[in-house]
C-alpha positions as CSV (number, residue, x, y, z in Angstrom):
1,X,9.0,-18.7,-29.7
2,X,5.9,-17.5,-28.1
3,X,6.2,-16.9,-23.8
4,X,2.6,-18.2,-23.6
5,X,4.0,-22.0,-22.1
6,X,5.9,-20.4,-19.8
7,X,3.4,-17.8,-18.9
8,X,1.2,-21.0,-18.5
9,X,3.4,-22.5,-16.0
10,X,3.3,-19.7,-13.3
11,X,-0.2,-19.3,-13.9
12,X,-0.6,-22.8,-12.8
13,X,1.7,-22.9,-10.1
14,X,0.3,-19.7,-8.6
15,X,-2.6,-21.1,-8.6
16,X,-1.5,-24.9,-6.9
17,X,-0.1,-22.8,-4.1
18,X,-2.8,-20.4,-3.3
19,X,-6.5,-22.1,-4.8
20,X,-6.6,-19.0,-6.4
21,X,-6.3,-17.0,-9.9
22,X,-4.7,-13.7,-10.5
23,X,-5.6,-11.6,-13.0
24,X,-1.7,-10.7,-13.9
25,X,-0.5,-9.1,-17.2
26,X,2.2,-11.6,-17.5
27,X,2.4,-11.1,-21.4
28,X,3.7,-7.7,-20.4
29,X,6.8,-8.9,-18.9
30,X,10.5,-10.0,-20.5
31,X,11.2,-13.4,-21.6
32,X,14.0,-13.1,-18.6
33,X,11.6,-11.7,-15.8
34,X,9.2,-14.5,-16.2
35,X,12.1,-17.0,-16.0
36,X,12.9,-15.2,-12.6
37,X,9.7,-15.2,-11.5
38,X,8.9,-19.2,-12.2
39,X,12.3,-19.8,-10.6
40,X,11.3,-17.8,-7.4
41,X,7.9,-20.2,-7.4
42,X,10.3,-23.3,-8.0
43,X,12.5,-22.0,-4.9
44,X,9.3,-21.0,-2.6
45,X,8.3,-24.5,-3.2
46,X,11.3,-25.7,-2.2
47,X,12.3,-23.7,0.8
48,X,8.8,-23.3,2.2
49,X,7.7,-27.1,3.6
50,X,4.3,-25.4,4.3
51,X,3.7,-25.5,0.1
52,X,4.3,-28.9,-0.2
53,X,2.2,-29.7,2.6
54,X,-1.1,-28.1,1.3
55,X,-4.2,-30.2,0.6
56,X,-3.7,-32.2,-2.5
57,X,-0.5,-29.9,-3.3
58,X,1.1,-32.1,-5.9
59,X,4.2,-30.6,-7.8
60,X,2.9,-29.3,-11.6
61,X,6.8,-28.8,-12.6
62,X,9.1,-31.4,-11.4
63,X,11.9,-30.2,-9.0
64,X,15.4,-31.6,-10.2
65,X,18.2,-31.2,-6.9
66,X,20.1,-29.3,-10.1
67,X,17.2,-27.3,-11.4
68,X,18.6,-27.0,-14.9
69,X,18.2,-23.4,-16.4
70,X,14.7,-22.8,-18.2
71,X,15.4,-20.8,-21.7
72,X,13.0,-19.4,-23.3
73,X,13.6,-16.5,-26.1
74,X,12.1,-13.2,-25.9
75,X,9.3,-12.9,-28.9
76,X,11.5,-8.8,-29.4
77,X,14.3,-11.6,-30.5
């Protein structure tokens, strides 16, 4: 299974929280390193009232209270 959904999720969200695009070699990282990193933009979200509160900030991944685990296989597996 490819990354590039994933990889297409914190790509968006980085972008809902800033208005802007980075030019990151996310295809570089591990399968488990861009689960981290989506779950620290999940928690940001989530702890940070100021993100929600942005000008048409509307959530692009829905927020469970019990944020289930997001797997997704490393394309070495």
């Amino acid at each position: 299974m490819s990354d590039a959904p994933l990889i297409q999720l914190i790509r968006a969200e980085m972008q809902r929280f800033t208005g802007r695009q980075y030019q990151i070699a996310f295809d570089q990282f591990d399968a488990k390193s861009l689960q981290e990193l989506l779950r620290f933009l999940l928690d940001a979200e989530y702890e940070h009232p100021r993100f929600q509160s942005l000008p048409g900030a509307q959530p692009a991944i829905p927020r469970r209270s019990n944020q289930a685990k997001i797997e997704v296989r490393s394309r070495a597996a």
